[in-house]
mmCIF file of the N, C-alpha and C atoms, coordinates in Angstrom:
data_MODEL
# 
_entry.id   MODEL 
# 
loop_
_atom_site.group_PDB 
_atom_site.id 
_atom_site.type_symbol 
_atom_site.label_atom_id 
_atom_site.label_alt_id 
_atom_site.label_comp_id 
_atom_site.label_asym_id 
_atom_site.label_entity_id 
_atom_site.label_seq_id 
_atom_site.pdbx_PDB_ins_code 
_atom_site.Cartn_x 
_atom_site.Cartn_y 
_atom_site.Cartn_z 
_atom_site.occupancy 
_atom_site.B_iso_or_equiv 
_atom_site.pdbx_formal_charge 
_atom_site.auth_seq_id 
_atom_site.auth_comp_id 
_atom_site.auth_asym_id 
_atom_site.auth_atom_id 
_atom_site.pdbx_PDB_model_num 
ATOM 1   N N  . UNK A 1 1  ? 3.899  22.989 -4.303  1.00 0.00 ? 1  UNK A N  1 
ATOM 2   C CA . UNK A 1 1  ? 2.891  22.123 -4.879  1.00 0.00 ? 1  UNK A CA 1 
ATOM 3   C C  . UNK A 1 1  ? 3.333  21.617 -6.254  1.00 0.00 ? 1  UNK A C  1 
ATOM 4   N N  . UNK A 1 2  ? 4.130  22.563 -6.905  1.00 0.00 ? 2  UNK A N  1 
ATOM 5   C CA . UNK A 1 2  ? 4.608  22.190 -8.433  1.00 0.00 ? 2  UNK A CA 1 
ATOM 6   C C  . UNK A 1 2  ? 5.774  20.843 -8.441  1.00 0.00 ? 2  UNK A C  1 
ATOM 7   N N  . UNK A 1 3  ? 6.522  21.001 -7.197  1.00 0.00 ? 3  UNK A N  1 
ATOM 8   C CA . UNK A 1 3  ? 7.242  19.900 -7.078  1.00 0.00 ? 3  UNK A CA 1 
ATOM 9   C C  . UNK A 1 3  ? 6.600  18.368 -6.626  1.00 0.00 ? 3  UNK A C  1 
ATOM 10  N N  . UNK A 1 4  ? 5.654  18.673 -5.564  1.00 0.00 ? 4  UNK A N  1 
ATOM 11  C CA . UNK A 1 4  ? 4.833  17.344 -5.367  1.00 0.00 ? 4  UNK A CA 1 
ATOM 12  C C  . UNK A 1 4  ? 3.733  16.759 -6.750  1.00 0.00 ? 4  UNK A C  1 
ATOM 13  N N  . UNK A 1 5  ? 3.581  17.921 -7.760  1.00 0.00 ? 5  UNK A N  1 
ATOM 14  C CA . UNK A 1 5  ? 2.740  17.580 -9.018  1.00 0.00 ? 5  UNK A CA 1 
ATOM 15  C C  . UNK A 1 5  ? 3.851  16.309 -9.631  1.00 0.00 ? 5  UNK A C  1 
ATOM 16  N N  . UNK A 1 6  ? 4.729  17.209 -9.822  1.00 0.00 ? 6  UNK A N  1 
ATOM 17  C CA . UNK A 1 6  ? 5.739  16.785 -10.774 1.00 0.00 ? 6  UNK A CA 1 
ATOM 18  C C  . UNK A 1 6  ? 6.680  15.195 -10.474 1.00 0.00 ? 6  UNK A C  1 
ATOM 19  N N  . UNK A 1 7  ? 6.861  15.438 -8.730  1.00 0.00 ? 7  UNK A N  1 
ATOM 20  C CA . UNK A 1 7  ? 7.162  14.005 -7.924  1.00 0.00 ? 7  UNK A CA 1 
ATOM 21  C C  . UNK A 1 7  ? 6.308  12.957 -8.605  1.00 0.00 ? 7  UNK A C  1 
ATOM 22  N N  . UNK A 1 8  ? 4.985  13.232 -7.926  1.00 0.00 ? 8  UNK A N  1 
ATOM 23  C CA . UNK A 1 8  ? 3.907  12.119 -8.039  1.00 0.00 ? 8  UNK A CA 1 
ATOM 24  C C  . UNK A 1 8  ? 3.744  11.805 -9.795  1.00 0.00 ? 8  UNK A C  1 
ATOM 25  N N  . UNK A 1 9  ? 4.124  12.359 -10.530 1.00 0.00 ? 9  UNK A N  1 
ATOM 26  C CA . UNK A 1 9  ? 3.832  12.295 -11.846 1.00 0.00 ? 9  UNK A CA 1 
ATOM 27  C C  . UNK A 1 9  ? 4.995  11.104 -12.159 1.00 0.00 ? 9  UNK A C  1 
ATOM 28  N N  . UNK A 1 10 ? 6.044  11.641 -11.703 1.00 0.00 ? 10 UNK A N  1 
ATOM 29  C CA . UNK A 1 10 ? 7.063  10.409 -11.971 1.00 0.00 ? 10 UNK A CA 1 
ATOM 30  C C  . UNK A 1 10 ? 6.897  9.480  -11.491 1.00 0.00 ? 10 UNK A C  1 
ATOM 31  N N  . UNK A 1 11 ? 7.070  9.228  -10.189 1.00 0.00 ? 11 UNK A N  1 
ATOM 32  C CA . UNK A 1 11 ? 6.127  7.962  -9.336  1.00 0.00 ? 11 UNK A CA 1 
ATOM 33  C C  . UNK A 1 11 ? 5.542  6.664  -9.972  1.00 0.00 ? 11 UNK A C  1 
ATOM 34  N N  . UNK A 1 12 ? 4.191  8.111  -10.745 1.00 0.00 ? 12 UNK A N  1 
ATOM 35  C CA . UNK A 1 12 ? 3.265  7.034  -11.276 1.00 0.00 ? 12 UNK A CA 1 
ATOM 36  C C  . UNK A 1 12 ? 3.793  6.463  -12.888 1.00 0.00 ? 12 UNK A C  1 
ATOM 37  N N  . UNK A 1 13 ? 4.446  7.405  -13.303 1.00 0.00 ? 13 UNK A N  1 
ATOM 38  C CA . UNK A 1 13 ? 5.357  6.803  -14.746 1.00 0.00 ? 13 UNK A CA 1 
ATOM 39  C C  . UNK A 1 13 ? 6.011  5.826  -14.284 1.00 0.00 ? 13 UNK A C  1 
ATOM 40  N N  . UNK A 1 14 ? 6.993  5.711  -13.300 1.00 0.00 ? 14 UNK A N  1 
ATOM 41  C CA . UNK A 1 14 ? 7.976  4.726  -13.248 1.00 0.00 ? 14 UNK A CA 1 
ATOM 42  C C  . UNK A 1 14 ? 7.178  3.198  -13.051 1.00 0.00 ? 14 UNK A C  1 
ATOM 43  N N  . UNK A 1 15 ? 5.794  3.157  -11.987 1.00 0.00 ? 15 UNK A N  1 
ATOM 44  C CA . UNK A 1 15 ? 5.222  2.046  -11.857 1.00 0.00 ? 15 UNK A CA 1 
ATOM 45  C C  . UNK A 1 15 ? 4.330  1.689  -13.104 1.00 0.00 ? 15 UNK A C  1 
ATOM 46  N N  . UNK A 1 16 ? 3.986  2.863  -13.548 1.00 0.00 ? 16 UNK A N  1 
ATOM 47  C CA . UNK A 1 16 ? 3.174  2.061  -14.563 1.00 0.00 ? 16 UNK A CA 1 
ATOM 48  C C  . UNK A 1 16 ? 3.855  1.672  -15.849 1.00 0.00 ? 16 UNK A C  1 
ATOM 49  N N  . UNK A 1 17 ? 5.182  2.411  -16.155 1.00 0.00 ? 17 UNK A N  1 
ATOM 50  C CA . UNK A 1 17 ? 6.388  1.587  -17.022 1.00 0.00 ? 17 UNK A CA 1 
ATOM 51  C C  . UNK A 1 17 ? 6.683  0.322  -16.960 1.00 0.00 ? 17 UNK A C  1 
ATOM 52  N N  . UNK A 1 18 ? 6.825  0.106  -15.341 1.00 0.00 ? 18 UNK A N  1 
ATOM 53  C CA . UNK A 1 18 ? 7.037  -1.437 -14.817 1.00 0.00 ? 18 UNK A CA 1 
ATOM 54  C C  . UNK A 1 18 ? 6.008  -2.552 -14.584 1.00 0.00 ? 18 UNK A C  1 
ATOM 55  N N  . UNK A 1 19 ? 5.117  -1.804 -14.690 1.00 0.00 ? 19 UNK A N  1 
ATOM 56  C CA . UNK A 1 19 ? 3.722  -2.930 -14.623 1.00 0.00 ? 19 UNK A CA 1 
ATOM 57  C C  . UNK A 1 19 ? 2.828  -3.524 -15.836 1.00 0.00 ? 19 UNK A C  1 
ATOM 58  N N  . UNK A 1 20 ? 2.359  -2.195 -16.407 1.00 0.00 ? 20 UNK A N  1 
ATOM 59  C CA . UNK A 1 20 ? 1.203  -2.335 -17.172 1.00 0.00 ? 20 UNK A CA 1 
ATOM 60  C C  . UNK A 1 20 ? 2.028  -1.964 -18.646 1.00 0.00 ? 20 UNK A C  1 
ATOM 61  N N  . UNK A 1 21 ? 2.961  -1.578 -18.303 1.00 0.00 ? 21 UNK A N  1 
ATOM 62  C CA . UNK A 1 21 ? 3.918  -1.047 -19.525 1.00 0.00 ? 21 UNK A CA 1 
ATOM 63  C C  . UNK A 1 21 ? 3.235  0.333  -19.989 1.00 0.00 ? 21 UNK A C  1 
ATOM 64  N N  . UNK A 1 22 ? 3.856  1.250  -21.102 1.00 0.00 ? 22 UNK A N  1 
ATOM 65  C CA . UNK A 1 22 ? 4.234  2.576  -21.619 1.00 0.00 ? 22 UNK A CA 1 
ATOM 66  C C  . UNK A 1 22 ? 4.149  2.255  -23.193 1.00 0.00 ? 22 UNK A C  1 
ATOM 67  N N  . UNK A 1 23 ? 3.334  2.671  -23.670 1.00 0.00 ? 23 UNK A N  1 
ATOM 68  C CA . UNK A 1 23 ? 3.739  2.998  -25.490 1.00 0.00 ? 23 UNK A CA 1 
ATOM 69  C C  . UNK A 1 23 ? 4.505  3.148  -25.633 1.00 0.00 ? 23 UNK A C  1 
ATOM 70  N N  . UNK A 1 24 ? 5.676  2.291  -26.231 1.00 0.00 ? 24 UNK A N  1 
ATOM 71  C CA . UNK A 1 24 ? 7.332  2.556  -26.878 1.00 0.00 ? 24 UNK A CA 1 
ATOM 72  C C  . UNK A 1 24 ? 8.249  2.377  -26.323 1.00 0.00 ? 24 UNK A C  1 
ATOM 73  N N  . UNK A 1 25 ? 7.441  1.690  -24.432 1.00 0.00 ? 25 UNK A N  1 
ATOM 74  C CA . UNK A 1 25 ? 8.770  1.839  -23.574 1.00 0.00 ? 25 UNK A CA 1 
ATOM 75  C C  . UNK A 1 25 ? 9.118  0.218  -23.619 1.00 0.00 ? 25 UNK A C  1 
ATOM 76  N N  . UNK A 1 26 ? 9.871  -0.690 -23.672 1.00 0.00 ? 26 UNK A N  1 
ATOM 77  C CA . UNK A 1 26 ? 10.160 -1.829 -22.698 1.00 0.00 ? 26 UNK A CA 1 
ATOM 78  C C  . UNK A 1 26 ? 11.069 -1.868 -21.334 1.00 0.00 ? 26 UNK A C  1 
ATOM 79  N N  . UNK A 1 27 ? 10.583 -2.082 -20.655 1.00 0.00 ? 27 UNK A N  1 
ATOM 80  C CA . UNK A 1 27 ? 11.481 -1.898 -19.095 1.00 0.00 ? 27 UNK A CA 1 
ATOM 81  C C  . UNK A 1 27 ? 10.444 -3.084 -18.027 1.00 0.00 ? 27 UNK A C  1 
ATOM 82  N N  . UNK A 1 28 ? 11.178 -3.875 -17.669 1.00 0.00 ? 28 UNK A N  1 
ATOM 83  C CA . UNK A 1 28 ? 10.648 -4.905 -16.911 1.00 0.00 ? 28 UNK A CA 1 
ATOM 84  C C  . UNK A 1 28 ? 11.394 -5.037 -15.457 1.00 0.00 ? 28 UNK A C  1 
ATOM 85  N N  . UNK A 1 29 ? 12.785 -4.360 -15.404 1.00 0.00 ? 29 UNK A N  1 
ATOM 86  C CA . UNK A 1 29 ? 13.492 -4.397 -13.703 1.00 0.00 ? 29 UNK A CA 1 
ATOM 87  C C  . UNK A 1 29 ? 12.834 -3.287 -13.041 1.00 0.00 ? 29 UNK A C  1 
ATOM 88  N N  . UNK A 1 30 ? 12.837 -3.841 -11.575 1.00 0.00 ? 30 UNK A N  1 
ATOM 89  C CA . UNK A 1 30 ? 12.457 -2.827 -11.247 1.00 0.00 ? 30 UNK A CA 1 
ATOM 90  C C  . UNK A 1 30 ? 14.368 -2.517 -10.322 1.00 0.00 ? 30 UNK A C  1 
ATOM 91  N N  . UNK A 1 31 ? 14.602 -1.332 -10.718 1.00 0.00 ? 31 UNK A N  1 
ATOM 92  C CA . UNK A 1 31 ? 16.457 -1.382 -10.512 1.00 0.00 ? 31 UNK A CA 1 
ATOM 93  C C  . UNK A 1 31 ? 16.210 -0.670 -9.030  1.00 0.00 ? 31 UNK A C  1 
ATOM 94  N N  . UNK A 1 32 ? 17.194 -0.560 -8.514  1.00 0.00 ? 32 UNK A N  1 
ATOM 95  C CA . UNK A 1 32 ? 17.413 0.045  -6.533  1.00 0.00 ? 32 UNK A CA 1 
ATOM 96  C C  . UNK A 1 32 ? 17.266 1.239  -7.034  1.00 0.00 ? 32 UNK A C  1 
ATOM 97  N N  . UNK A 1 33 ? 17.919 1.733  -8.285  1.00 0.00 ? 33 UNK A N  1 
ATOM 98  C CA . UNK A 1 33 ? 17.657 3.592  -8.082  1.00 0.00 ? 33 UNK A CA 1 
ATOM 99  C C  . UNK A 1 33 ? 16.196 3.597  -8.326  1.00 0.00 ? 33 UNK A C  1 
ATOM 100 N N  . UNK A 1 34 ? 15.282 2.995  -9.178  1.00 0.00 ? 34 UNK A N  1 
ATOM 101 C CA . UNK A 1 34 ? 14.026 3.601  -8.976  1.00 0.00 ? 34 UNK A CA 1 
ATOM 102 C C  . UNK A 1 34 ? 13.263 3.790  -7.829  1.00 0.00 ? 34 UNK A C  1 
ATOM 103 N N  . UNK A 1 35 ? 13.470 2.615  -7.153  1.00 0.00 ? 35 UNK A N  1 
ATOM 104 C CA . UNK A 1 35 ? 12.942 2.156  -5.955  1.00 0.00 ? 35 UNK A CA 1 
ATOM 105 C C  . UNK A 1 35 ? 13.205 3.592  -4.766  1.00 0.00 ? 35 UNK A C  1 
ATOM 106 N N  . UNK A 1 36 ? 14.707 3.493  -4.864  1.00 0.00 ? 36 UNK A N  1 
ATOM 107 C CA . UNK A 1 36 ? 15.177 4.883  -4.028  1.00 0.00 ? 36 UNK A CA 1 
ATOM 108 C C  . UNK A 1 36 ? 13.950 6.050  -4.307  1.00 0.00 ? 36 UNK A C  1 
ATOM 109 N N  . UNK A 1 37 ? 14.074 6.212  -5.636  1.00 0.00 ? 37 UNK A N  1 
ATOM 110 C CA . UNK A 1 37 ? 13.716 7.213  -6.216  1.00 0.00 ? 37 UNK A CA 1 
ATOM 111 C C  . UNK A 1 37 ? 12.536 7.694  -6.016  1.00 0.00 ? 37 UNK A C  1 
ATOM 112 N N  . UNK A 1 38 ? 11.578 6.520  -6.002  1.00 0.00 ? 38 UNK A N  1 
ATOM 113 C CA . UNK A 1 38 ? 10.098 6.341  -5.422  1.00 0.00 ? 38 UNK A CA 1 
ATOM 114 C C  . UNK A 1 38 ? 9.917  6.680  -4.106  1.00 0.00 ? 38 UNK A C  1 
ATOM 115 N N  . UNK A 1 39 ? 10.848 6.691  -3.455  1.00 0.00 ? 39 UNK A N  1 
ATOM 116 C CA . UNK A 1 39 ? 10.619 6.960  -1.628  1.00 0.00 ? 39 UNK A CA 1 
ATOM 117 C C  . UNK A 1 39 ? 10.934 7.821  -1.728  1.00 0.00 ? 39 UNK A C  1 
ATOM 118 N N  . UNK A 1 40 ? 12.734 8.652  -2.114  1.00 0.00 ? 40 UNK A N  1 
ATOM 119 C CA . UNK A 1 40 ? 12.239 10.163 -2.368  1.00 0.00 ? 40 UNK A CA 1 
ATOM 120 C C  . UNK A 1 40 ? 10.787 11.026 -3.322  1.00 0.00 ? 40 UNK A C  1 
ATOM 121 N N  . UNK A 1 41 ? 10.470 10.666 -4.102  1.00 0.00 ? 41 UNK A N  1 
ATOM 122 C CA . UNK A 1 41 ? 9.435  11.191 -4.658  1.00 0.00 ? 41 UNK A CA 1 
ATOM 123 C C  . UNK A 1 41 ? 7.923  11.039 -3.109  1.00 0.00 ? 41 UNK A C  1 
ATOM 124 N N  . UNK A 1 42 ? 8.318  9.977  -3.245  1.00 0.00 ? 42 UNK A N  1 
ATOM 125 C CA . UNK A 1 42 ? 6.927  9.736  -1.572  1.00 0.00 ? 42 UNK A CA 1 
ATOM 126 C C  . UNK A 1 42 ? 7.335  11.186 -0.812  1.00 0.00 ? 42 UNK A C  1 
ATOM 127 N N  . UNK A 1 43 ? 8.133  11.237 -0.437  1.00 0.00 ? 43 UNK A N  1 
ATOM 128 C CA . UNK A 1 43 ? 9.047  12.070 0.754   1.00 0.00 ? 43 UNK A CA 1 
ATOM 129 C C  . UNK A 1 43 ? 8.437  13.486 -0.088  1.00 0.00 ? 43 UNK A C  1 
ATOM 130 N N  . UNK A 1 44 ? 8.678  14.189 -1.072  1.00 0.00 ? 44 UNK A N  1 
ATOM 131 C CA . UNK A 1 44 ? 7.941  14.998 -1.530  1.00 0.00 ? 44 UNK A CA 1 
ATOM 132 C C  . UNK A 1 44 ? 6.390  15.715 -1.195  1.00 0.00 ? 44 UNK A C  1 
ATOM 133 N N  . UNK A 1 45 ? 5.998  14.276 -1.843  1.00 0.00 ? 45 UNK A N  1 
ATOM 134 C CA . UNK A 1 45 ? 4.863  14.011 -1.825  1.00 0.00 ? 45 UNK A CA 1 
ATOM 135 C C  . UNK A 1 45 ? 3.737  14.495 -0.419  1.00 0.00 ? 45 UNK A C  1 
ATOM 136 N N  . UNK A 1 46 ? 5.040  14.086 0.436   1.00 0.00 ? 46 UNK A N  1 
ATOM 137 C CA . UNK A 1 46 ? 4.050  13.760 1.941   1.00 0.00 ? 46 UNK A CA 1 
ATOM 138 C C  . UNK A 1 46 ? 4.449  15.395 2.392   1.00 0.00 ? 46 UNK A C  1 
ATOM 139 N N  . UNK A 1 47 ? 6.075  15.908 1.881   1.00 0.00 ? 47 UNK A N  1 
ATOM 140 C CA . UNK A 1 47 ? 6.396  17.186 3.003   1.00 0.00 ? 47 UNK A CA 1 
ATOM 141 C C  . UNK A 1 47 ? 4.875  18.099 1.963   1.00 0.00 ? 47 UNK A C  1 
ATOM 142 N N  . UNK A 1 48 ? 5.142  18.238 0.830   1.00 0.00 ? 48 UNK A N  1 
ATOM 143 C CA . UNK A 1 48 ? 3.868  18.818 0.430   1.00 0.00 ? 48 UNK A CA 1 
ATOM 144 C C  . UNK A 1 48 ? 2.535  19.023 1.224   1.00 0.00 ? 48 UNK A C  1 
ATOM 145 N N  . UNK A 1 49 ? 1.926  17.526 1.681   1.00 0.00 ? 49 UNK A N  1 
ATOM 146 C CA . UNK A 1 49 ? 1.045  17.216 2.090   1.00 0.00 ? 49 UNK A CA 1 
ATOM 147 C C  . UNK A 1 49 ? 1.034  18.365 3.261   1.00 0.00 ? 49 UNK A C  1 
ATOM 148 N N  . UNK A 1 50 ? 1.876  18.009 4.091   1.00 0.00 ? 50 UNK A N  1 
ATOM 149 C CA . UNK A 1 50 ? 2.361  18.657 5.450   1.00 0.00 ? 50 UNK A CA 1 
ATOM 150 C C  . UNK A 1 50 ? 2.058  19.534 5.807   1.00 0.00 ? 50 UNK A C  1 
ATOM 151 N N  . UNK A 1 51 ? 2.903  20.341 4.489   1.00 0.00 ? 51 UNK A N  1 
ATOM 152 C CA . UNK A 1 51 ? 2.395  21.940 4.335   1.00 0.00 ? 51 UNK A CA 1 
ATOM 153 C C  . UNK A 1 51 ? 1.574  22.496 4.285   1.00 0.00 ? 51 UNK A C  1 
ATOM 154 N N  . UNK A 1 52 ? 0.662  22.279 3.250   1.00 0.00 ? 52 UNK A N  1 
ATOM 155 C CA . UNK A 1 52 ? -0.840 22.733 2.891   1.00 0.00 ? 52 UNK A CA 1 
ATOM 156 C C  . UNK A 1 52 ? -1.499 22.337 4.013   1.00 0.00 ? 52 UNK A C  1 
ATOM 157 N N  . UNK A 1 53 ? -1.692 21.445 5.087   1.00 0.00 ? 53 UNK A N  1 
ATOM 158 C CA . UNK A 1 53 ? -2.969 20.809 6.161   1.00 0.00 ? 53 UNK A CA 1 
ATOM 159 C C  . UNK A 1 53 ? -1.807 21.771 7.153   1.00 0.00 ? 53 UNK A C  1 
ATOM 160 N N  . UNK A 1 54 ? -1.020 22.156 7.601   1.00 0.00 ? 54 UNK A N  1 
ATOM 161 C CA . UNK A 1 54 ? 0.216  22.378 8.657   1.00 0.00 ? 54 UNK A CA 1 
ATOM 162 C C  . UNK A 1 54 ? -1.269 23.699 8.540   1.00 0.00 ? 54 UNK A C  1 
ATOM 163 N N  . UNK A 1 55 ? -1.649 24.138 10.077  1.00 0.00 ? 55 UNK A N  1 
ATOM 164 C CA . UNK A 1 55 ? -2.004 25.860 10.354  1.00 0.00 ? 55 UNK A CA 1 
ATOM 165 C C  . UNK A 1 55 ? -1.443 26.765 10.019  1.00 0.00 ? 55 UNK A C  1 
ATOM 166 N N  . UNK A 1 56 ? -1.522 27.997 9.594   1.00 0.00 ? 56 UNK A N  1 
ATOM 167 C CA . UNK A 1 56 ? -1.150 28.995 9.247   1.00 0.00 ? 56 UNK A CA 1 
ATOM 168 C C  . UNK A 1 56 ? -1.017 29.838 10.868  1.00 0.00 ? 56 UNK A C  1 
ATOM 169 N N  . UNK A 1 57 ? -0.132 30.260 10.810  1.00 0.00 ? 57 UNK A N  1 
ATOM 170 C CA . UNK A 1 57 ? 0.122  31.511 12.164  1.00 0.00 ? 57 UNK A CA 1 
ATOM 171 C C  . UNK A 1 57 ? -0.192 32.408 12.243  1.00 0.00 ? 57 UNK A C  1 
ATOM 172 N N  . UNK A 1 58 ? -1.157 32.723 13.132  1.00 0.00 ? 58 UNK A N  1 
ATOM 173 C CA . UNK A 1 58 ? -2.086 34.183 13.087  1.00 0.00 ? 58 UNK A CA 1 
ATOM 174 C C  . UNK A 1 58 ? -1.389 35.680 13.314  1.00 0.00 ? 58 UNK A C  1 
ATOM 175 N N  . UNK A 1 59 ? -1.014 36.511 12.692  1.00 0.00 ? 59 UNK A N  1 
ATOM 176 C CA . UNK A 1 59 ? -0.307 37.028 12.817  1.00 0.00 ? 59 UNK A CA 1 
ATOM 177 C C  . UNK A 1 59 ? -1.515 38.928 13.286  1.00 0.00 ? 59 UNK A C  1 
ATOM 178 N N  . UNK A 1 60 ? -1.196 39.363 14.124  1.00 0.00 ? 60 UNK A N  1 
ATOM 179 C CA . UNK A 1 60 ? -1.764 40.394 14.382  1.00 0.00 ? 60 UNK A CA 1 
ATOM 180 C C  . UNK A 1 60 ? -1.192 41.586 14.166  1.00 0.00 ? 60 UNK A C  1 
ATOM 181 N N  . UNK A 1 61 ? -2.119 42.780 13.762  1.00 0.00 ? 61 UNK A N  1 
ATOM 182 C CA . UNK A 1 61 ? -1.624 43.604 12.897  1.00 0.00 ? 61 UNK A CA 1 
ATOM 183 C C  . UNK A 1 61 ? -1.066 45.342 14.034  1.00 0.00 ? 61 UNK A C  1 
# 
């Protein structure tokens, strides 16, 4: 979960750097590595998802 926090945190830095802009930042490309970067961070995002809703296996004692 600490990695999908931390994914999605960048995610949303990188778009809102490129959109709405960042206090102190200027950055207006949006370059192929971010872009990459954003689909791996998605990819995170979603195996996270996965996990937590995925059933747990009943295990008998």
């Amino acid at each position: 979960m600490l990695a999908a926090l931390v994914a999605g945190g960048m995610a949303i830095g990188f778009v809102l750097s490129r959109t709405i802009g960042l206090p102190g930042f200027q950055e207006g490309e949006w370059e192929l590595s971010g872009i990459i970067s954003l689909l791996l961070e998605a990819g995170v995002v979603g195996a996270a998802i996965t996990a937590v809703r995925s059933p747990r296996p009943v295990t008998q004692s």
